[in-house]
Structures are given as C-alpha cells and as structure tokens.
C-alpha positions in Angstrom: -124.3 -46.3 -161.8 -127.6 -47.8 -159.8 -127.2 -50.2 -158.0 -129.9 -52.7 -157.2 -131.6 -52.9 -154.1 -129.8 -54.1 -151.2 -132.1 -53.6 -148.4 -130.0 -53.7 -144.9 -126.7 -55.5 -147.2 -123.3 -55.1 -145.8 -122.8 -52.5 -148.4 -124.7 -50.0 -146.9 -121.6 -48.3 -144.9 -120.6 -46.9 -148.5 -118.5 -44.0 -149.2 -119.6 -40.6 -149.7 -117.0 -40.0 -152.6 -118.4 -43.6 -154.0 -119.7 -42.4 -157.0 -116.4 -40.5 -158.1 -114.1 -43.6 -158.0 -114.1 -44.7 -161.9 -113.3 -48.4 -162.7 -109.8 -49.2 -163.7 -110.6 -49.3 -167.5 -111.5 -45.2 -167.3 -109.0 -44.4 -164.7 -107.0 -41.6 -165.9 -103.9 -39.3 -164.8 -106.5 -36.5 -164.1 -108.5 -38.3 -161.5 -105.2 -39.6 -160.4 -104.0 -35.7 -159.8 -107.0 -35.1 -158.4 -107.2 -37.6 -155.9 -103.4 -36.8 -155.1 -104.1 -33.0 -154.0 -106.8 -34.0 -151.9 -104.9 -36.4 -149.9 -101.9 -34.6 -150.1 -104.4 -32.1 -148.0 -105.7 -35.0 -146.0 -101.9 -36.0 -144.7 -101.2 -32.3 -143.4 -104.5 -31.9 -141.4 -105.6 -35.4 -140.3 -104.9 -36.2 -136.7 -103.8 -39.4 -137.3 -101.3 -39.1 -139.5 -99.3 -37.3 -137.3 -99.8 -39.4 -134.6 -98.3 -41.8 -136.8 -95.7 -39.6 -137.1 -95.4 -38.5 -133.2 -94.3 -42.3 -133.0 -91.1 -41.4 -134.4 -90.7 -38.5 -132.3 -91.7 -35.7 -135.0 -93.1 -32.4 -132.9 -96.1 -31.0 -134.1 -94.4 -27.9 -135.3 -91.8 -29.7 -137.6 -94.3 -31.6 -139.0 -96.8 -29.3 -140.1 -93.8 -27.4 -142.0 -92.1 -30.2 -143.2 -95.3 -31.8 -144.2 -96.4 -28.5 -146.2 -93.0 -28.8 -147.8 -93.8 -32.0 -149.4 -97.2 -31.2 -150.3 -95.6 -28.6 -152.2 -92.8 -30.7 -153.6 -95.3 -33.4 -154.7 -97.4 -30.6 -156.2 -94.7 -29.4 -158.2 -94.0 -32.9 -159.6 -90.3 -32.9 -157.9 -91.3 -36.2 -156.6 -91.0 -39.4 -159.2 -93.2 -41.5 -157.5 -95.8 -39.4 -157.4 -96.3 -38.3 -160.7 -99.7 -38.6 -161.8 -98.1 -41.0 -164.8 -96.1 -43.2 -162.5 -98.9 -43.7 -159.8 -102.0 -44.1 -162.1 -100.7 -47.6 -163.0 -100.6 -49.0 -158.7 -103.9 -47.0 -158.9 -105.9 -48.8 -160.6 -105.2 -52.0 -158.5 -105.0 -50.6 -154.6 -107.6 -49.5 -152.1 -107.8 -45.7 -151.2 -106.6 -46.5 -148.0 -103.0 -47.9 -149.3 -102.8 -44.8 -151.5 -103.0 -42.9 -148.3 -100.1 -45.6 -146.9 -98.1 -44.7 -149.9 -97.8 -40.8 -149.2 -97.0 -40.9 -145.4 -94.4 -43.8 -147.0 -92.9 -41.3 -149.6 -92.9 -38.6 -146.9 -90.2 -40.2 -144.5 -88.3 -40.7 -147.7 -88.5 -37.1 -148.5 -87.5 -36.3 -144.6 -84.7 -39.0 -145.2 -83.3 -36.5 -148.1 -84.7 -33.1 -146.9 -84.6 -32.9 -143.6 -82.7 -35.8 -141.6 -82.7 -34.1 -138.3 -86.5 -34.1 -138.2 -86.3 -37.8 -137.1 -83.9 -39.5 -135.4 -81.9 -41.9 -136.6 -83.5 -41.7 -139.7 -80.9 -43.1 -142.1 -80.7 -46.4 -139.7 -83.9 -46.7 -139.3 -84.4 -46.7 -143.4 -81.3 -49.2 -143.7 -82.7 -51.9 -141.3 -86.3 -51.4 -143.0 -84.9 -51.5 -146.5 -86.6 -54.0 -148.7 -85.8 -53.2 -152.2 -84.0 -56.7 -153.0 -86.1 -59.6 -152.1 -84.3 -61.6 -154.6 -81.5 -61.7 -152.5 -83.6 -63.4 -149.8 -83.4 -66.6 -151.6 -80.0 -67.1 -152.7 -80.7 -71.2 -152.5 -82.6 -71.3 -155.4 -80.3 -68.5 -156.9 -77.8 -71.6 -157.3 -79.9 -73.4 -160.1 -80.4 -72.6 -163.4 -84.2 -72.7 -163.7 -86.6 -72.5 -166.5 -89.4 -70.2 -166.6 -92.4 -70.7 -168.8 -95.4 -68.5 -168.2 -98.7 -70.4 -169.6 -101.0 -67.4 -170.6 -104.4 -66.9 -171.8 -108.3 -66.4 -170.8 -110.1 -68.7 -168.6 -111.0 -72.1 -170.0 -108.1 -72.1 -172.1 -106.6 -75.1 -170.8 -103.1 -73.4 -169.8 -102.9 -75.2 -166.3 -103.9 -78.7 -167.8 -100.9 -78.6 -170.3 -98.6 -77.3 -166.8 -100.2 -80.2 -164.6 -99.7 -82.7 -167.7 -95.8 -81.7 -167.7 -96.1 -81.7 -163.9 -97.1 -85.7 -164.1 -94.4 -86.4 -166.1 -91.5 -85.6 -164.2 -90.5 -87.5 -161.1 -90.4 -84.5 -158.4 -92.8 -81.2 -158.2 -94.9 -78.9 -156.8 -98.9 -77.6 -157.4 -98.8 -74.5 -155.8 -102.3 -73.5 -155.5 -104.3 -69.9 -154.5 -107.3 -71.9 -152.5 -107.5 -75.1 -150.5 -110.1 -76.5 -152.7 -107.8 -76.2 -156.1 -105.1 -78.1 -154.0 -107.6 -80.5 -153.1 -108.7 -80.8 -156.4 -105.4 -81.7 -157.6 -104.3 -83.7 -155.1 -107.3 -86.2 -155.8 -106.6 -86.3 -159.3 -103.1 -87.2 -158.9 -104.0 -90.2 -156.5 -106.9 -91.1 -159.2 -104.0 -91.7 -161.6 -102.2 -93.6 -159.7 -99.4 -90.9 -158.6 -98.1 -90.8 -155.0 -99.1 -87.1 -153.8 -99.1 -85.4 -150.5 -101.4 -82.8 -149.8 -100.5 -79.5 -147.2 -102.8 -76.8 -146.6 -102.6 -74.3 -143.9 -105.2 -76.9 -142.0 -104.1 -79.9 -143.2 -101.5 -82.3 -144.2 -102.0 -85.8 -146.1 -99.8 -88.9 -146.7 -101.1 -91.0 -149.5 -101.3 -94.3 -149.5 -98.5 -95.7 -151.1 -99.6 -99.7 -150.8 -102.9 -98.6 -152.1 -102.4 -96.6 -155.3 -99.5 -99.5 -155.9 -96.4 -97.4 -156.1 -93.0 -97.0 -154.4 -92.2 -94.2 -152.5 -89.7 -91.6 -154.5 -89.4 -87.8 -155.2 -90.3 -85.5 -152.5 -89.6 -85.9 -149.2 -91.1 -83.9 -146.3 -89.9 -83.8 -142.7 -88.3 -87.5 -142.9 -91.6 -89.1 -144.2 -92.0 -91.6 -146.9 -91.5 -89.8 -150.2 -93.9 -88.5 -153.0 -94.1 -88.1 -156.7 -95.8 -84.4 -156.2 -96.6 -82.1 -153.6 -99.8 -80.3 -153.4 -100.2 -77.4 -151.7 -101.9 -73.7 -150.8 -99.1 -71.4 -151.6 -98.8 -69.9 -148.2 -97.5 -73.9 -147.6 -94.9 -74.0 -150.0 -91.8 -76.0 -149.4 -88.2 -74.1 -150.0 -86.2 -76.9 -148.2 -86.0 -78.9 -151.1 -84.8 -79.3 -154.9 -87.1 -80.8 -157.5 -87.9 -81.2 -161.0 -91.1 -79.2 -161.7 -93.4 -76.7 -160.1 -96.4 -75.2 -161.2 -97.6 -71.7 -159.7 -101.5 -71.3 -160.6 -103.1 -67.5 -160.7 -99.8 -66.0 -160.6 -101.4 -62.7 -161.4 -102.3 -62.7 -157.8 -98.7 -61.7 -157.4 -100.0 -58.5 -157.2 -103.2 -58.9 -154.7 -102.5 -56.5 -151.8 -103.3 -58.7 -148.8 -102.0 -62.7 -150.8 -99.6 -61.3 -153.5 -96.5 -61.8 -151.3 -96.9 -66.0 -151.0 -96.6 -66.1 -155.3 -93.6 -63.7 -154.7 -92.0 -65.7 -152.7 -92.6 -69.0 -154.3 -91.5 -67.2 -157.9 -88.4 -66.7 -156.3 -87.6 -69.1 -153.8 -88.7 -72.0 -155.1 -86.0 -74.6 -156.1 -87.1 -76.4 -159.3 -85.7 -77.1 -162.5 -88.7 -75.8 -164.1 -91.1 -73.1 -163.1 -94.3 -73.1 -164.5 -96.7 -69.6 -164.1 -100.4 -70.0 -165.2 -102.1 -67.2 -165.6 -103.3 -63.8 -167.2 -101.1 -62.0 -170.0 -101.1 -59.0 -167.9 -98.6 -60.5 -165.4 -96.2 -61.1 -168.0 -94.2 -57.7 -168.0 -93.8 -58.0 -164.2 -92.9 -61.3 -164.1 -89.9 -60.9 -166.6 -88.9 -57.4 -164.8 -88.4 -60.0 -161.7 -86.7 -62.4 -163.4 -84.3 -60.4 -165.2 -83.4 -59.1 -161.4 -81.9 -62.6 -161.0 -80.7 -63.2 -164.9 -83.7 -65.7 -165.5 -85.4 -66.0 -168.9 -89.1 -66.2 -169.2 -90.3 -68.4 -171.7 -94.1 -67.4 -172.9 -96.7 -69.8 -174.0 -100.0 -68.1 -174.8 -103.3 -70.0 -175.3 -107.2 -69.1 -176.4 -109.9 -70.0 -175.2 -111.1 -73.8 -176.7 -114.8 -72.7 -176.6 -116.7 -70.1 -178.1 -118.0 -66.9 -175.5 -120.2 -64.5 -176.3 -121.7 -61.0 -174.7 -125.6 -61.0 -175.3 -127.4 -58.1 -177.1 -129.9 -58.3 -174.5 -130.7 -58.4 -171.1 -132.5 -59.9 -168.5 -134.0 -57.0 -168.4 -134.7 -56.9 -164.3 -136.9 -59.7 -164.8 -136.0 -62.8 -163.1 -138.7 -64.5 -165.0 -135.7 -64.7 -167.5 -133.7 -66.6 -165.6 -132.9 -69.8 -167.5 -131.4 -73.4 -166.6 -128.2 -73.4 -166.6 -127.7 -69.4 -165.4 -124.9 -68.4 -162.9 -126.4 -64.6 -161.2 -123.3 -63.5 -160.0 -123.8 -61.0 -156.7 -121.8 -59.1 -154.8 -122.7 -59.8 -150.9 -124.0 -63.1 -149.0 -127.1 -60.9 -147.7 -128.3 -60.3 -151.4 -127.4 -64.0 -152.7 -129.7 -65.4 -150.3 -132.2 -63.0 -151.3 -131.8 -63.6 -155.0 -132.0 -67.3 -154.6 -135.1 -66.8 -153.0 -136.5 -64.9 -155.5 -135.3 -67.1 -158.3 -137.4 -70.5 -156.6 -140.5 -68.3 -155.4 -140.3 -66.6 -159.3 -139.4 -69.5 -161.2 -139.7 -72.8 -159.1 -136.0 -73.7 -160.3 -133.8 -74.7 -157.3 -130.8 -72.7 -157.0 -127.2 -73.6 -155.3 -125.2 -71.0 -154.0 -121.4 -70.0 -153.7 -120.1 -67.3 -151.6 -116.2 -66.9 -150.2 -117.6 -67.4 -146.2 -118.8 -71.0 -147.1 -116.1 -73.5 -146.4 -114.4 -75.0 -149.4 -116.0 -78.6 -149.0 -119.6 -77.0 -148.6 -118.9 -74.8 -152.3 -117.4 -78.7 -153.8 -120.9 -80.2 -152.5 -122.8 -77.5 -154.3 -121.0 -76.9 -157.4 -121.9 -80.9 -157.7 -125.7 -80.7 -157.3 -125.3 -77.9 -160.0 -123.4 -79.8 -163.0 -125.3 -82.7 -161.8 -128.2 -83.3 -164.7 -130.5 -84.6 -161.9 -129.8 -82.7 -159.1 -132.6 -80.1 -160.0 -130.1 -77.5 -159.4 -130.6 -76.0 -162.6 -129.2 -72.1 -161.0 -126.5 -71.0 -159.6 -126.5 -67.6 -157.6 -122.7 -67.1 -156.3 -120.1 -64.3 -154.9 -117.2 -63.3 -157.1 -115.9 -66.5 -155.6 -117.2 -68.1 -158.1 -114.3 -67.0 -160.9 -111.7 -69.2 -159.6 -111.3 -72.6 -158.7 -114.4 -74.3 -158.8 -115.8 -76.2 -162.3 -119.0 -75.6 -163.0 -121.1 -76.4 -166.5 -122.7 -72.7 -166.1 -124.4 -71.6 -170.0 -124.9 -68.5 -169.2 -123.0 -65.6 -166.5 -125.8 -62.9 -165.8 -124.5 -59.7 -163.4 -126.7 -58.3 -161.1 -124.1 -55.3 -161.0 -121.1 -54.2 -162.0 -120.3 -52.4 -159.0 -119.3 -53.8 -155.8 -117.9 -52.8 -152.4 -114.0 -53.2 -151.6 -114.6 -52.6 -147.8 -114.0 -49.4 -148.5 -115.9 -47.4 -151.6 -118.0 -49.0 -153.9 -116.0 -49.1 -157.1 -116.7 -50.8 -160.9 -115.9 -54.4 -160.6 -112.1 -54.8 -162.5 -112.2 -55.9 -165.8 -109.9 -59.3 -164.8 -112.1 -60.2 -162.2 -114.8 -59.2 -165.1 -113.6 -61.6 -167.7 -112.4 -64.0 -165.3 -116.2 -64.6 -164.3 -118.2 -64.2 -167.3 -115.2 -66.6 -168.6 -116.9 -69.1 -166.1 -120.0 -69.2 -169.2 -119.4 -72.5 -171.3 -117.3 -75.2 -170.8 -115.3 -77.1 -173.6 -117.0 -81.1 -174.6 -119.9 -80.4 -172.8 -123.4 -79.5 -173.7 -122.7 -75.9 -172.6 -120.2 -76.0 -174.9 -121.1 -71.9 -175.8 -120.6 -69.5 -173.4 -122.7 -66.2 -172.7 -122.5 -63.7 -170.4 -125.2 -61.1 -170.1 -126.3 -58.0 -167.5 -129.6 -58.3 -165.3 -130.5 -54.5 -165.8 -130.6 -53.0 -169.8 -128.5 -50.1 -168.8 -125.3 -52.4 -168.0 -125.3 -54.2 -170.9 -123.2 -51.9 -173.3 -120.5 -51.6 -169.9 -120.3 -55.4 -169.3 -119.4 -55.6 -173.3 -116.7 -52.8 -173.0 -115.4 -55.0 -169.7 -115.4 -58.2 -171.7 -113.0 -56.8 -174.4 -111.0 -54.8 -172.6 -107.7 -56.2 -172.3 -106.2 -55.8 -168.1 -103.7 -53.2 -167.4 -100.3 -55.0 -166.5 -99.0 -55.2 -163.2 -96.9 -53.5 -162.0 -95.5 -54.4 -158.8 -95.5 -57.3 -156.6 -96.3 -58.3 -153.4 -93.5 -59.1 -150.4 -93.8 -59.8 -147.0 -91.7 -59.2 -144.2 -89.0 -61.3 -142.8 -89.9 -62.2 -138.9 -86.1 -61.5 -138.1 -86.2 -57.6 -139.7 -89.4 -56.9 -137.7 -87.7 -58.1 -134.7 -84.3 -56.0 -135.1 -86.8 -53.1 -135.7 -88.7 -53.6 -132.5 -85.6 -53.2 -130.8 -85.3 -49.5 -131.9 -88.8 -49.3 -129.9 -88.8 -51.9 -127.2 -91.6 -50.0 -125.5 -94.4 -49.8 -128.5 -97.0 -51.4 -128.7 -96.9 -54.3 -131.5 -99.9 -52.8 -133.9 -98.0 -49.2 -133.5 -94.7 -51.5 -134.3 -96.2 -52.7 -137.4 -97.3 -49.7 -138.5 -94.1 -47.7 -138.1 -92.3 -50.3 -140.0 -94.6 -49.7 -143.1 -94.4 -46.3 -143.2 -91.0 -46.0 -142.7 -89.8 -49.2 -145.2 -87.7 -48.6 -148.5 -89.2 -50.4 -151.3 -88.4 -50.6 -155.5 -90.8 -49.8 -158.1 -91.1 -53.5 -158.8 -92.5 -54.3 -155.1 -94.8 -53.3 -152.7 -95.2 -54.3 -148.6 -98.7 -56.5 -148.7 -101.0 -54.6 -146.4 -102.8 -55.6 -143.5 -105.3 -53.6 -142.2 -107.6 -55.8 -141.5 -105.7 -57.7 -139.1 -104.5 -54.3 -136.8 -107.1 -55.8 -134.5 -105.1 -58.9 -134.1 -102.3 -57.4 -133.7 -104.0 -54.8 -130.8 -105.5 -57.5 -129.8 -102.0 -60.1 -129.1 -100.6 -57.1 -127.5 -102.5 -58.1 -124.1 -100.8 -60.7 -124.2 -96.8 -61.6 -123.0 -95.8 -63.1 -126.5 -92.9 -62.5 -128.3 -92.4 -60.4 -131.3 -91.8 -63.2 -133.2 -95.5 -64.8 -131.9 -96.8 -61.6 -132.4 -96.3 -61.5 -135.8 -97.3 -65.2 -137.0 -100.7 -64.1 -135.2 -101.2 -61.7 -138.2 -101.0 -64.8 -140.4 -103.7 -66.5 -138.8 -107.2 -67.0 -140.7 -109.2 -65.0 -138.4 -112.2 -62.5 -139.2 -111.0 -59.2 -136.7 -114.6 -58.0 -137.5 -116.2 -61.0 -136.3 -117.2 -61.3 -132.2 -117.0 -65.3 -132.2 -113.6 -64.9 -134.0 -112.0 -61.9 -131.6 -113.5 -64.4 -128.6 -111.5 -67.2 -129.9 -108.7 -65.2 -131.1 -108.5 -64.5 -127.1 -108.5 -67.6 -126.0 -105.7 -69.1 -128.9 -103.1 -66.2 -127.3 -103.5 -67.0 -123.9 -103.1 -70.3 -124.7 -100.0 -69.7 -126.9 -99.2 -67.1 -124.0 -99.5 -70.0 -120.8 -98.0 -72.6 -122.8 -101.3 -73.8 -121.7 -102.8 -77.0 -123.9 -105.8 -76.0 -125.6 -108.5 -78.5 -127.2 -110.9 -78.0 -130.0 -113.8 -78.4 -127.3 -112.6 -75.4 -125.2 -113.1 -73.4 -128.5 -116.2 -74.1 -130.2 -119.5 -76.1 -129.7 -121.5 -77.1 -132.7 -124.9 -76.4 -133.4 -127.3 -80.0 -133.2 -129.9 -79.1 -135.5 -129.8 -79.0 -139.0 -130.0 -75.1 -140.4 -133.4 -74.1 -141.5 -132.4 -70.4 -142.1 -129.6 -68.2 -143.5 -129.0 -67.3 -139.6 -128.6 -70.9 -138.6 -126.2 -71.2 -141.8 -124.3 -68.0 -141.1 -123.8 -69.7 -137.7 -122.3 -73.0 -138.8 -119.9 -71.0 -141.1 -118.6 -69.2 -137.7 -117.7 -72.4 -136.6 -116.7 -73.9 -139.3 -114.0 -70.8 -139.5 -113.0 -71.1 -135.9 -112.2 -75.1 -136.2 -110.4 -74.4 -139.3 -108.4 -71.5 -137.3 -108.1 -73.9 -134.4 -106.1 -76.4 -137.2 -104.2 -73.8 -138.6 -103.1 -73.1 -134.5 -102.2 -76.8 -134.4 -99.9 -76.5 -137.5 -97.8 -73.2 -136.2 -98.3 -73.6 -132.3 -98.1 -77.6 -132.7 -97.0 -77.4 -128.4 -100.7 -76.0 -127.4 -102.8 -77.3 -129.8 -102.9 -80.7 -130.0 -106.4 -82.1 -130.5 -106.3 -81.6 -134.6 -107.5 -85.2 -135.3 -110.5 -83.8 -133.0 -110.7 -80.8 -135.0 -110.7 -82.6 -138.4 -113.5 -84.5 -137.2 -115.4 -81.7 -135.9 -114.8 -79.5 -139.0 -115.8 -82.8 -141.1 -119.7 -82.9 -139.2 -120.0 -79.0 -139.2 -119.4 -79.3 -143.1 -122.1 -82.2 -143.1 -124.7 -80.0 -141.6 -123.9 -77.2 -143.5 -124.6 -79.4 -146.6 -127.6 -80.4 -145.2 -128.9 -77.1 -144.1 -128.2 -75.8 -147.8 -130.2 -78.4 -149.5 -133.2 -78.5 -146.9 -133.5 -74.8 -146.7 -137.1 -74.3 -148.7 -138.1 -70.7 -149.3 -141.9 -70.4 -147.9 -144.3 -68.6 -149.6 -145.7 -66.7 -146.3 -143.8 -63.4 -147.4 -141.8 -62.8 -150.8 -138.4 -61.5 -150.4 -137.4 -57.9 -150.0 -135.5 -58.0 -153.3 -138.3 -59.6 -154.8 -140.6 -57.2 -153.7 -138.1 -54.6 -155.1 -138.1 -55.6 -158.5 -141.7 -56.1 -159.0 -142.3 -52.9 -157.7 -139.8 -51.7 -160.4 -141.4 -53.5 -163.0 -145.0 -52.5 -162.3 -144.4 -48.7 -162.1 
C-alpha cells in the first residue's frame, strides 16, 4: 500500500520485508507458517542467538544440533505452542522481534525436556524463573470476595461515565487510569463536585483541599495522610496496601500491550476492592474471564453502543487538502509529517490547525485540545498522532487518515483495526453540534480498507501482560553473579516458564538503560527499577541525564533539578525550538519520577514542578505563535501538488 510522502520522516529506516507484513484483519495461519520457517532458520544461523545461548554455557556444537532438532520438531508440528493455529492469535498483536523472543523461549523448554544435560542446571533454573501463576502473587486480595463487571462497548459509548458515576457513589475507590492526563482529568472533576480526591502519578502526588471543597476527611488513606473519598491515579501508581469499596480500571484492553499490559494485570488482580470495574473493548472479555476463573471470580458483562451516530464516507479527500473542512481531525503517523501537514493545511486553507502528538507533554495536548473545541479559538483543525484515540475530548466532525499504515519501530505494518475504530470513533461527540460522526481516507484508494477496518470487529486477546517480581530477578542473578545486568535480563526472558494466558512484557527498548546502569555500582534491585524509569534510550539529552541520575543514585550523592537541565529563554519559533522544550520537558518529568523512587537523592521536586510548569508555558506559547511563512511551501505540500498536477 503507498504511503504518502514522508520526505526525511523517522520512518524511513523501514523494513525490507515491510510490504509482506498483512494487517491483523488478513493475518492468516499461512503467513503465520511462513514466517515461522523463516525464523526457525534465523535462530539456527544468527550469531546472536547463540550468543544468547553461550550465556548459559551451550557449546557451539550442541547447539547447532540441538537447535536443528527443534527446527525440525517445530516443523513437524510436535510443538503445541507453535502451531501455526495456536500462534496466529499472539501474532496479530506482537512485534516481529518478540516472535523471535518467543522461539529462543520455547527452545530452552524443548532442551528442558529433550536434552537436560545441554544446560546446566536447567530444571532449577526453569523452577526459579517460573511464572505461570501470577494470581498467586496476590493472595491479599484473594481473601475478598470481589465483584467484577466489565463495561464494554465502542468509543463514545459512555461505559466509563456509568463506572465513574458508581465510583462517586461509594465512600472508598480507585480511578485507575492509562495516561497522566485521564487521571488528571478525573481528579479535577471529582474536586469540581465537591469530593475529596488525591491525585498520584508517577511525577506527582496531590492532597486536596479538604477545608476548601467543604468535606471531612474519610475513605482512603495513603502513607498516614489525611484521608480521601477517591484515589486517582496512573496505573503504574496503584495502591495494593489497602481495602476499599470500588475501583475502576479504564482501557483494560491494554492488558495486553507488550511494553504497559503488565500494570492492568496487576491491578486486575491485586487490587482489593469490593467491586472491580473494567472499561473497555469487547475483545478483552474472553481473557479477562479466563483470569478470573483462575481465582473463582465471576465476570459480570455490561455492554453499551455508541450514543451518537458514526459514519464511513463514500468519498474521499481525495489527496486534496483543499477539502479539509472545519472541524477535521488528519490523523498522521510521525511528529516530522504532522508538522508538515499543519503547515500545509494554513498555507492551503488559511485554517489554523492544533496539533497532538504522544512527545508533547500532557498539559501542552490539554491546552491544545481546548483552543480546538473552543468556537473562537480559530482552531478550526486538528492534525494529531495516534495519540489522539485515547484520553483527550475533542468535538472533532470528521476523522480523515492520511494512511493506514504506520511504523511499529520495527516494519511498517496496517494500522490495527482497535486502534482503527478507536480513532475514527474520536468523529462526533454526543449533545453537541458535532453530534454525527464521520470518518473518511485522504487518498481514494484507502477508502474501501478504512470501511472494512471500521466494521471489523478485534480479534480477542489472548494473553496478558506480567512483570517480574524484583526479588525473582534477584535470586536469579545469583546463579550469574558475574553478568552483566542487560545479559541478566535477557537470560531471564529466554529462559522463563510462562501459561498460555500470560506473557513477560518486553523491554527492548530500555536494554540501553540497563547497559547503560551497568557502569554503575548499583544493586540488582536499582538496576532494575532503572528499567522503569520514563527515559527515551534513543535520545542523547536523555542517555546524558540517564548518566548523571545513576551516579547520583550510585554516590548517594544529592542531585537538583538544576544539575540536570536548563531551560530554553525564548519562546519557540520553530519545530526545532519545540522539539527542544519537549527534551526538557521529558528530562524534568524523569527528574520527578527520580524524586518519587530515589526520594534520598533527589530532592528538589517542588523545583522541578515549577520548572516543568514554565517549560509547559513556553511550549504553549511556542505552539500558538508558530506562523507558517509563505517564503517556501512545505515539502509535503510540494508533494501533493505535484501529484495533483501530473
């Protein structure tokens, strides 16, 4: 499928085998046996898988027979899990990369059964690595007799307004929420209402104001503070110290994200509430009862439609930007492009456009979602990132794709349909004057795919994500007191024992926090928080301060916010400048997160708070000043009036 132009876009390290990945509406079991031989031949010839396999002392000899063997064996279907049928399902919602992870992970279980003397203390090694019961990790909550009611349906639905409206009504719970902004979001309404509520993110924690909103303390209590009504939190933050009444678990489907999944897990599990209430899609509701049932808990399903009308159009835009209409939300795929499509859009059209992508900071996305559903703003365009399908209200009319393809950091593959429908589902908001919702393609030839995405109903998950526990990673470094702690980490996946209904949340892109902590004289336990931390290992200002936090954490050394980062002065007239303030922005809000899980180093987070609170004001600023000149038109404009005049 053609992309459109992209001109220099981070995209442009794509995959040779791109084009043979099929979205996960037309993935079958023969592209799954397919891709299964050829990496069953990539594992028995690539170097470094067997240096993976050196670590556990496997000669070279032994494994190139032993890995032939199971080549074979998996050839032959002799091997459940990978049978075309069984892995086509985890297929469709995993990277090629932890495909790969999967084979050299079913290949030390077939050495555990076939050939035991090819590594050493194999069977111990398996048994101090074995994961398959996570619901026993959390036998607390195992001693209430919960409810579970899943809230199900399409987006705009209303599903997490009936769960928050139950939520008010009890005296104790819990907003468990996937981004900082929806917990923000929340919070504020509660206080609006007049309901004590604290707020904890991974950067932040608030007290309300218990004089002011005019109610006693009760309910929740955290660390020997005053007590609250609710709790709202990112779901990395949630509480397990505690009973309580209620709590609500928003996207749950992201149970099943690769890099997240484990945090809704854990809180499905471990979370010690009367009531549990999952909002999400329909497709997570097979998995969730499979892990319910693993701890003799009902699941209690309450499905909902959408309360507005939403429509696919039977036309295009027709690569014409001149189309573009008030009220349009042009979804891209990289910040490179969105900045070059808003451009276009005000040299084409003169309409102003906002933008949204996941590198701008929460606050800066709440501050332009507002000049877009605000009438007078003239911000009559959005032009935002997939970010833009969760979390963020917008009064969008219309949802036009500039593709349907995107790249996943490793191919460029079809964008899902849930993360189809969950944006176009953005079109048309219920009692407003947007009150219909369309979605539509910029390019003809997508059209008829974007309407086969639209009513295609997801695939159900199948497994979910874990994570972990600090004290088995640290009775496995034992077994290896002299590797290195990214060789550690990676041993320990390939060599863990999981159940069909789980999988180990991967974290690739944080090896180069964990090579990089290594220089360091921390513990295994420091070590492996580090993975945790929100820091971009691609980034040079974030590696750089990366540094600096484990030396810190290393010394014992107190580190302030101004050893780490100095703010820009000016206002940013450019999507350089921009791109600049978002690096800091990121490093202050990984400077708080330091001062929540290293709280005897890093001490200066009223300082940070501050800081992060004027880098967001410039950023706001810089976003609203930035005029487009009309000294040269942009390279996608260019582009697609090229196109249109041939």
């Amino acid at each position: 499928k053609r992309l459109p132009p992209r001109h220099e876009s981070a995209h442009d390290t794509e995959d040779a085998n791109a084009e043979e990945w099929p979205s996960d509406a037309d993935m079958n079991e023969e592209f799954t046996e397919k891709l299964l031989n050829t990496q069953l031949e990539w594992l028995c010839t690539d170097k470094s898988v067997y240096h993976r396999c050196a670590r556990f002392g496997i000669k070279r000899e032994m494994f190139d027979e032993w890995s032939a063997k199971y080549a074979q064996a998996a050839k032959d279907g002799e091997i459940e899990r990978l049978l075309p049928k069984n892995l086509l399902p985890r297929l469709r919602h995993i990277r090629k990369s932890v495909f790969n992870d999967i084979l050299v992970n079913q290949f030390f279980s077939f050495l555990e059964k076939e050939a035991p003397h090819v590594v050493e203390n194999i069977g111990y090694l398996r048994e101090i690595s074995d994961l398959r019961f996570p619901q026993e990790w959390n036998s607390r909550a195992r001693s209430l007799r919960r409810r579970i009611i899943m809230h199900v349906g399409p987006t705009n639905s209303g599903k997490t307004y009936h769960a928050l409206q139950r939520l008010k009504s009890l005296s104790s719970g819990v907003y468990c929420s996937p981004l900082r902004l929806l917990a923000h979001e929340v919070h504020t309404r509660m206080l609006n209402e007049g309901i004590s509520c604290i707020l904890i993110t991974g950067e932040e924690k608030k007290m309300p104001d218990f004089e002011k909103i005019g109610v006693k303390p009760y309910g929740i209590n955290f660390r020997g503070d005053d007590s609250a009504q609710v709790l709202s939190c990112t779901i990395e933050m949630c509480q397990y110290s505690h009973d309580m009444k209620i709590a609500v678990i928003d996207e749950i489907q992201m149970i099943s994200d690769l890099q997240r999944g484990w945090a809704w897990t854990n809180a499905l599990l471990g979370l010690r509430a009367e009531e549990v209430h999952l909002c999400g899609e329909p497709s997570a509701v097979p998995l969730v009862k499979k892990i319910c049932a693993l701890v003799d808990e009902e699941v209690e399903v309450r499905e909902y439609t959408r309360l507005g009308p939403l429509e696919v159009s039977k036309t295009s835009l027709w690569g014409n930007l001149s189309n573009i209409e008030k009220g349009d939300c042009v979804v891209a795929y990289s910040r490179k492009e969105i900045y070059e499509i808003k451009k276009a859009i005000e040299e084409k059209t003169g309409m102003k456009c906002a933008v949204i992508y996941g590198a701008l900071p929460p606050e800066a996305r709440a501050k332009q979602a507002q000049l877009f559903n605000d009438p007078n703003s003239d911000y009559d365009v959005m032009v935002a990132s997939d970010a833009v399908g969760m979390g963020i209200n917008l009064n969008i009319k219309r949802v036009v794709f500039m593709t349907l393809t995107k790249w996943d950091g490793e191919v460029v593959r079809s964008v899902s349909v849930s993360q189809t429908r969950q944006i176009g589902g953005r079109a048309g908001r219920f009692k407003t004057s947007n009150d219909i919702g369309v979605v539509t393609s910029f390019y003809r030839e997508d059209l008829n795919e974007l309407d086969k995405l639209m009513h295609t109903q997801p695939h159900h998950l199948e497994a979910a994500g874990i994570q972990t526990p600090s004290d088995i990673i640290e009775l496995f470094s034992h077994q290896f007191p002299k590797m290195p702690f990214q060789d550690l980490w990676r041993m320990f996946c390939d060599i863990a024992t999981l159940n069909d209904n789980f999988f180990l949340c991967n974290f690739n892109g944080q090896e180069k926090i964990a090579e990089i902590v290594e220089e360091y004289p921390l513990s295994v336990r420091e070590k492996y928080r580090f993975i945790y931390a929100p820091i971009q290992s691609k980034l040079p200002m974030d590696i750089a301060c990366l540094r600096k936090f484990a030396e810190a954490v290393s010394s014992k050394r107190e580190c302030k916010i101004e050893d780490i980062v100095k703010l820009p002065t000016q206002v940013p007239r450019n999507r350089e400048m921009t791109q600049t303030l978002e690096q800091c922005h990121r490093v202050i809000t990984a400077y708080i997160w330091m001062c929540v899980n290293f709280p005897y180093v890093f001490k200066s987070s009223v300082d940070a708070v501050l800081l992060k609170e004027k880098c967001e004001e410039l950023l706001h600023e810089g976003l609203v000043s930035i005029r487009n000149t009309r000294e040269s038109k942009s390279a996608l404009l260019q582009a697609l009036e090229s196109k249109m005049s041939a």
